[in-house]
C-alpha positions in Angstrom: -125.1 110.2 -10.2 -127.3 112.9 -12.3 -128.9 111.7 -15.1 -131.4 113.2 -17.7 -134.1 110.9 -18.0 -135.3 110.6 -22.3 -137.6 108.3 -22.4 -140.3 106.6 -19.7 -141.8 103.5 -19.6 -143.7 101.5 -17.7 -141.5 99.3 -16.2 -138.5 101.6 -16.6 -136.8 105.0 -17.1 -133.8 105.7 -20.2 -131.6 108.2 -19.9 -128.3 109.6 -20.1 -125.6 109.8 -16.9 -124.7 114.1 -16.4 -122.3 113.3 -13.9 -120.8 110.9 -11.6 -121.5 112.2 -7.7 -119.9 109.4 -6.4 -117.8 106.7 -7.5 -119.0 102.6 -6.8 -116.8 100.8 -4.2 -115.8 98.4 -7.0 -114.2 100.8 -9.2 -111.1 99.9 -10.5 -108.3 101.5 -12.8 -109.6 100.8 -16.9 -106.6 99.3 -18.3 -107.5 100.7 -21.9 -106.4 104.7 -22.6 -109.2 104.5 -24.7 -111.9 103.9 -22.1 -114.9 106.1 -22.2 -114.4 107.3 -25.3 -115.0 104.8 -27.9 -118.2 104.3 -26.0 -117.1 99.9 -26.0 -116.4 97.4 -23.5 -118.0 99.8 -20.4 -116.7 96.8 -17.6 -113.2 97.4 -18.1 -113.5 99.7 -14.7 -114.8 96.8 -12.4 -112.9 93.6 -11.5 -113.2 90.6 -14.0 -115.3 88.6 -11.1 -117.4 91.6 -10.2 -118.5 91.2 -13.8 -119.2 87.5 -14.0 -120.8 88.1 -11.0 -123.6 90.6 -12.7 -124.3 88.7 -15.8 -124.7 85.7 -13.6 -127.2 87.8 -11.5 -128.7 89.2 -14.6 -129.4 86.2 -16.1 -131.3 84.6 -13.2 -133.3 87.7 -12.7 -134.8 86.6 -16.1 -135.5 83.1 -15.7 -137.2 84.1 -12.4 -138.9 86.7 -13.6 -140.5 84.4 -16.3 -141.2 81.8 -13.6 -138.9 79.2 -14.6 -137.4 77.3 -12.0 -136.0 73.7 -11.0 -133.6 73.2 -13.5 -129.8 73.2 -13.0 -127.8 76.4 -13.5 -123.9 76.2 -14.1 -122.6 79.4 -13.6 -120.9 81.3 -16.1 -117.7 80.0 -17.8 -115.0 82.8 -17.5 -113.4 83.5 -21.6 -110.1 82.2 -22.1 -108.5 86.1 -22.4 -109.8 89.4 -21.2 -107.0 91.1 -23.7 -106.3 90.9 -27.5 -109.2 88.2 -27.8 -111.2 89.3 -31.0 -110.3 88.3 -33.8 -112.4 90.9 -35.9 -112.6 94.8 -35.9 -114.3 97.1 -38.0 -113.0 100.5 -38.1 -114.5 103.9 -39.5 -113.0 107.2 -41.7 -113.8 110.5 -39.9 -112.4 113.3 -37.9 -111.8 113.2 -34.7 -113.4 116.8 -34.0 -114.8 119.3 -36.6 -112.7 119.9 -39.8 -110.0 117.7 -37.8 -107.7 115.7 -39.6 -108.9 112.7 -40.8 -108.8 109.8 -38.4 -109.5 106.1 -38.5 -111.0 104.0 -35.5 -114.2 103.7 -33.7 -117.2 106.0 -33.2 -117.4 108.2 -30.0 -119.3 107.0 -27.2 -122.8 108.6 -28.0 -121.5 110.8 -31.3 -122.5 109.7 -34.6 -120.5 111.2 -37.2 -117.1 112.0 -34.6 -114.5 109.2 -34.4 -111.9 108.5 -32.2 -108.3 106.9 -32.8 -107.6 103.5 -31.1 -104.0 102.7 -31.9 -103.8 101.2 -28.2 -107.0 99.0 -27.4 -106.1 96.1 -25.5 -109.2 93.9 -26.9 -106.8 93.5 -29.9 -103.3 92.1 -30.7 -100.1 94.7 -31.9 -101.0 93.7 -35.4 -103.9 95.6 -35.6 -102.5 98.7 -34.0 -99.6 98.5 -36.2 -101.9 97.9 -40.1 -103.7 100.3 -38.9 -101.4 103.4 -38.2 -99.5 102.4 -41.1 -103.6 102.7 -43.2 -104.4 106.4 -41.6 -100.5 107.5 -42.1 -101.0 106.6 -46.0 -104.3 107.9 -46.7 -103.5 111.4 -44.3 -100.8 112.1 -47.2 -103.3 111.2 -49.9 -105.9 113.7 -51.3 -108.4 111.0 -50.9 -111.7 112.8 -49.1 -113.9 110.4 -46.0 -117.4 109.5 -46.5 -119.5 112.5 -45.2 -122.3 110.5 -43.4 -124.7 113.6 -43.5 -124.3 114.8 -46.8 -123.2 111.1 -48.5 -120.1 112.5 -50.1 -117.0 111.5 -50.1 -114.9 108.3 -50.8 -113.0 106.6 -47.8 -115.3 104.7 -45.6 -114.2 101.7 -43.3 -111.4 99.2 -42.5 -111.5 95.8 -41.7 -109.4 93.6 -40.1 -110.0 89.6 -39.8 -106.9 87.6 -38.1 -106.8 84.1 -37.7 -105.5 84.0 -34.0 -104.7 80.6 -34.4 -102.6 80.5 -37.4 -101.9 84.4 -37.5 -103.0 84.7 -41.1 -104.3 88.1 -41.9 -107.1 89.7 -44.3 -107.7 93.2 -45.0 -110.7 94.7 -46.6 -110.9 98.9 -47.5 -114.7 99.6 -48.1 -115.1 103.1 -50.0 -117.3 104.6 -52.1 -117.5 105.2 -55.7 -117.0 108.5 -55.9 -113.2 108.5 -56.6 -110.5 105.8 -57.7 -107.7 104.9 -54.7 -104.9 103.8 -55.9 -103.6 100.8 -53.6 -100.4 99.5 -55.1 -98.1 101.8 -52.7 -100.3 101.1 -49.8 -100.2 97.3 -50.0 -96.4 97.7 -50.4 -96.1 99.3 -47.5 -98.5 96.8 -45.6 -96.7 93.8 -46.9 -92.8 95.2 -44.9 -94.4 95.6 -41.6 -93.2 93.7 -39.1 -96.1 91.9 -37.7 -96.5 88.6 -35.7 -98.9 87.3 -38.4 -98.9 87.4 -41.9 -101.2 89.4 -44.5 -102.4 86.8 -46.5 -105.2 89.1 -48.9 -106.7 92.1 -49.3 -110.0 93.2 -51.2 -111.2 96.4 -52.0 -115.1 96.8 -51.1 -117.3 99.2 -53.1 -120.5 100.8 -50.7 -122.9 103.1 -52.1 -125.4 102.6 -49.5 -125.9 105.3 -47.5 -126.9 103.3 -44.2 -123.0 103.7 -42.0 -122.8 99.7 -42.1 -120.7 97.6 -44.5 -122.8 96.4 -47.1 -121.1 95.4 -50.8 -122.2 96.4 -54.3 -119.0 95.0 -55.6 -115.8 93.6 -54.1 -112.8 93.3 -55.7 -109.3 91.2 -54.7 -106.6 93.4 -55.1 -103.9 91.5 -53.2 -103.2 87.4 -52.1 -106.7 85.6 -51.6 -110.0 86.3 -50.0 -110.3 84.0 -47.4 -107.8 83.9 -44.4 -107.8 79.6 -42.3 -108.9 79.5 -38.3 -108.7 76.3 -36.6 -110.9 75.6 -33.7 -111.0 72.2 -32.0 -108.9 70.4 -34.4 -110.8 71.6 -37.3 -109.9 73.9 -40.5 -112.0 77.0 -41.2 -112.1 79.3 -44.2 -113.2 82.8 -43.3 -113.9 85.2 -46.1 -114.0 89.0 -45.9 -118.2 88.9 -44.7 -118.8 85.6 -43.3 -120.1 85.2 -40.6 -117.3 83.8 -37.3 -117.2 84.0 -33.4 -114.7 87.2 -32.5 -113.7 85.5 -30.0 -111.7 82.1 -31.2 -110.6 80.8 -28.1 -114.2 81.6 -26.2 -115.7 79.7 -29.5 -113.9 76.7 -28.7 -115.0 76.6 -24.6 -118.8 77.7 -26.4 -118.8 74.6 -28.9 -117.3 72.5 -26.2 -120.4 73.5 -23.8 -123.0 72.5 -26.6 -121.5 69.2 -27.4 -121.6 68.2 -24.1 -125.3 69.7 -23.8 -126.2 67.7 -26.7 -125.2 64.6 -25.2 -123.3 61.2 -26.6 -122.8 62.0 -30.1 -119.6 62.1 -32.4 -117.1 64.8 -32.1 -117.1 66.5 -34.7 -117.9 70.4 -35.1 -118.2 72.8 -38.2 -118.7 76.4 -38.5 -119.0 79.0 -41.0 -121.3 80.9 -43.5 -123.4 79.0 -45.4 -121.5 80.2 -48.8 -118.6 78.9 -47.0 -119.7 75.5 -45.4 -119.4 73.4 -48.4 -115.6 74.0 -48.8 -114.9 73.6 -44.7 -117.4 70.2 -44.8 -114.7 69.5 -47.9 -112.1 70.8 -46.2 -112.5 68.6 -43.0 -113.5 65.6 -44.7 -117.0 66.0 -43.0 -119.9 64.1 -45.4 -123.0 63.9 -42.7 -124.0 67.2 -43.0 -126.8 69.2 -45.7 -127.4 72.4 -45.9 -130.0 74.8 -46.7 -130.3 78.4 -47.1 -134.0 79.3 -46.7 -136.9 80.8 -45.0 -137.1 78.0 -41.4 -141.1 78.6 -42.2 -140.7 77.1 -45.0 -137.8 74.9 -44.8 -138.9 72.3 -41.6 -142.4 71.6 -43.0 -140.2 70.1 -46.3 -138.5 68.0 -43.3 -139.0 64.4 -43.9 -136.8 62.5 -41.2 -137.7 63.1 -37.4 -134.5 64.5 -35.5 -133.5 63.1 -31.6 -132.0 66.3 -31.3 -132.3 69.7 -32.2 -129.6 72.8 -31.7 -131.0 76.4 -32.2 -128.9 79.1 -32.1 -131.2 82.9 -33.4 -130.1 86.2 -34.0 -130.6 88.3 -31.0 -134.7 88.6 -31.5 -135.1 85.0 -30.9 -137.3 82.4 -32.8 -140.2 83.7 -34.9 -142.8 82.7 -33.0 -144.5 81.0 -35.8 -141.4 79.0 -36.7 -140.8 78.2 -33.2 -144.1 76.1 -32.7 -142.8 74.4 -36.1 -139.7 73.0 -34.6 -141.6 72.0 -31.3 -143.9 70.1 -33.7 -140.9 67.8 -34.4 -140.7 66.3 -30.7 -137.5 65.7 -30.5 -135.8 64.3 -27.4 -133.8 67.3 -26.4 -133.1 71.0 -27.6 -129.7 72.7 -27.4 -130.8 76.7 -27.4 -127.1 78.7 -27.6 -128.8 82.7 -27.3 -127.0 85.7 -27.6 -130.1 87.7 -25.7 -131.1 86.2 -22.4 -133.8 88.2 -22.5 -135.4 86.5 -25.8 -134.2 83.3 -24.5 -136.5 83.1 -21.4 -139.5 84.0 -23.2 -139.0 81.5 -26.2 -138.5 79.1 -23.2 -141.7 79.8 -22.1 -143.1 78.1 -25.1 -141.0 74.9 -24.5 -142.5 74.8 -21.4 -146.1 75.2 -22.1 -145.3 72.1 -24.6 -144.4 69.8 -22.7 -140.7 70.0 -22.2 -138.4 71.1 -19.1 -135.2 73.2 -18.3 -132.9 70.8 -17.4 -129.6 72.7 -16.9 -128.2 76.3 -18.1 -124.7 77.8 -18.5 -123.4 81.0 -19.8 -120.5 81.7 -21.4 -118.5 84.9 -21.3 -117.7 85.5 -25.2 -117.3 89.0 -24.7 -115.6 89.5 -21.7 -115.4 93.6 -20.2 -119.0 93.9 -22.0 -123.0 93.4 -20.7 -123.6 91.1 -23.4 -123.1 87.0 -22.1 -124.1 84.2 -24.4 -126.5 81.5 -22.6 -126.6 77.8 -23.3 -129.9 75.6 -22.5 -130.4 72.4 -22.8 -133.9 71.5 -23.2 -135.7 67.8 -22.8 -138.9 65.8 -23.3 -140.8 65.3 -20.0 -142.4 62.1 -22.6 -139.9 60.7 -24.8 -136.6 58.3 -23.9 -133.2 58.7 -25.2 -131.9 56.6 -28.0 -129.2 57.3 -31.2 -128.4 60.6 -31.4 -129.6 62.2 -34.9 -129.4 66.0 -35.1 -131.4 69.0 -37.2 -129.4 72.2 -36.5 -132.0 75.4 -37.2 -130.3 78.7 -37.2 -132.4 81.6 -37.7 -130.2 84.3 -38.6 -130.5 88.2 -39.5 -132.4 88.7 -42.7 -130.5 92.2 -43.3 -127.1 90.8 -43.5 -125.6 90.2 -46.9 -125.2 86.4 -46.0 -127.1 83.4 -44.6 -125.0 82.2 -41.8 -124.7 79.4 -40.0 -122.4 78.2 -36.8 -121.7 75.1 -35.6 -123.2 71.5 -35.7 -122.3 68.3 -34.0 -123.3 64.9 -34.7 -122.4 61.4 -35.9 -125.8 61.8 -37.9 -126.6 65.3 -39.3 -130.1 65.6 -40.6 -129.6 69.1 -42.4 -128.5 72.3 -41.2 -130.9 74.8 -41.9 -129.7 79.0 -42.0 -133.4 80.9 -41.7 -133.6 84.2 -43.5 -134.2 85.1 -47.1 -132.6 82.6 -49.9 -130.2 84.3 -51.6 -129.4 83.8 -55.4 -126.1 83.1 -56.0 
């Protein structure tokens, strides 16, 4: 291939392909008429075991790379569907070309302010195809302007679409500027006669004046049916609401949960997972009483600690553990860790500092939560080269984002929950 190299660094080169010479042996047919131009899900052209293949590869490279050896690895657990598996999209106003008519789907791979329609992407079930030409068909007839990303004018900005794949239950949130009122009752009339295999339960009306392209909420309004839509996942009831925080993948969630239980070891089945604004009502809702829960800075938060946990699950944003608060939880000793990482990459060097204290790799095993892209999720379980085994009792610490609106939190299991802790800034509420 020819490539423009932008950017060199010591260990590596960045830079953008010019043209394909010749194409890989592996190289199948992309399934998706949308591949290569939403700029998403780049494995779709290589066969599904090709794939698990190379993040398998990849994610030894790093361990060996950081020197960490003799410990058990698992392989990578395949996800449950390769098609129509997320359960979450968010979808942008623009044109498709200059002064083109307006269009709603994803951006185009390496252009900013162009977007490209996605009324067939196979990630996604028929619903979503079919809520979403009926949106762009409304608003095309409308005199309602898009958000202008470079000038910040204009009113129409994204679409999101949460369904319950479990229960089909369906919520809808329009995020727009101020600039100009949009009148809704016509469109959720027309929304509520489709024919779809699920059922819209809500829909809220978002107000964004930031000018950073992500959803972000100065006010949100419920214009339609409630704001929360109900998942199951391993038996259990879930109430997701329009910005909490939930696994895309519902059915990959369960195999993930499933892995961390049994890394975690003889303790009591029972799993929860939400937001933290939301994990009240779920505990409630699943008649769950062992579990506390704090919103708070994890500096902070464990030194206020009182009871010494057996067993600790970590699961941080994709930068990993602050350092500082990393050598904080260490200082507990529990028996075991459970680390469930979204970045290998951070993974292997936080493991470096379990390591250096004392503790060993005992086994690894990825999970495929985003099948046809480079991203795997990698479970670890983590033990005391000291301390024996005895009655489970479990601290969950979950360092999360501190840019997103909301503290979330995942999943805890244990017969004897400590606290569940969500890291980033307290939020009033």
């Amino acid at each position: 291939m020819k490539v423009r190299i932008n950017k060199k660094r010591k260990d590596y080169v960045e830079g953008n392909i010019i043209e394909i010479m010749e194409k890989s042996p592996l190289e199948i047919e992309a399934k998706c008429p949308h591949f290569g131009g939403c700029g998403g899900y780049t494995y779709q052209s290589i066969p599904y075991e090709e794939e698990l293949k190379i993040k398998e590869n990849q994610v030894k490279r790093l361990f060996v790379e950081e020197g960490i050896e003799d410990f058990n690895f698992l392989g990578v657990e395949r996800s449950p569907s390769l098609e129509e598996y997320r359960n979450k999209m968010e979808y942008t106003f623009g044109d498709e070309h200059r002064d083109g008519p307006l269009s709603l789907g994803l951006h185009k791979k390496g252009r900013f302010y162009e977007v490209v329609s996605v009324g067939k992407c196979n990630i996604v079930d028929r619903d979503f195809a079919i809520i979403l030409g009926e949106v762009i068909n409304y608003f095309r007839n409308t005199d309602i302007p898009c958000y202008n990303k470079k000038i910040h004018v204009g009113v129409l900005r994204h679409f999101v679409i949460r369904k319950a794949l479990s229960t089909g239950e369906i919520l809808l949130n329009l995020v727009t500027s101020s600039q100009g009122e949009v009148p809704l009752d016509e469109l959720i009339e027309r929304l509520k006669k489709l024919e779809l295999d699920g059922e819209i339960k809500g829909f809220i009306h978002t107000i964004n004046d930031n000018v950073a392209d992500a959803i972000k909420v100065d006010r949100s309004d419920l214009v339609y049916g409630r704001d929360y839509i109900i998942e199951e996942i391993l038996g259990l009831k879930f109430k997701i609401s329009p910005f909490s925080f939930f696994q895309t993948n519902t059915f990959g969630a369960e195999k993930l949960y499933s892995i961390v239980r049994d890394f975690a070891g003889d303790i009591d089945d029972k799993i929860v997972e939400e937001a933290v604004e939301k994990a009240y009502e779920n505990s409630k809702l699943n008649r769950l009483d062992n579990v506390e829960f704090i919103a708070g800075d994890v500096l902070e938060e464990v030194e206020k600690l009182v009871e010494k946990p057996d067993l600790i699950i970590l699961d941080p944003p994709r930068e990993g553990i602050n350092p500082k608060a990393l050598q904080k939880i260490i200082d507990f000793s529990p028996e075991k860790f459970v680390y469930v990482s979204c970045n290998p990459v951070t993974l292997v060097r936080d493991l470096k500092e379990f390591i250096d204290r004392g503790y060993r790799i005992e086994k690894v095993k990825c999970m495929d939560m985003f099948p046809r892209t480079g991203h795997v999720e990698v479970v670890t379980r983590i033990v005391s080269e000291t301390t024996e085994e005895s009655d489970v009792r479990l601290m969950l610490v979950l360092p999360k984002n501190t840019s997103k609106a909301r503290c979330d939190w995942q999943q805890a299991t244990a017969e004897s929950i400590i606290m569940v802790i969500s890291c980033g800034k307290k939020e009033k509420r």
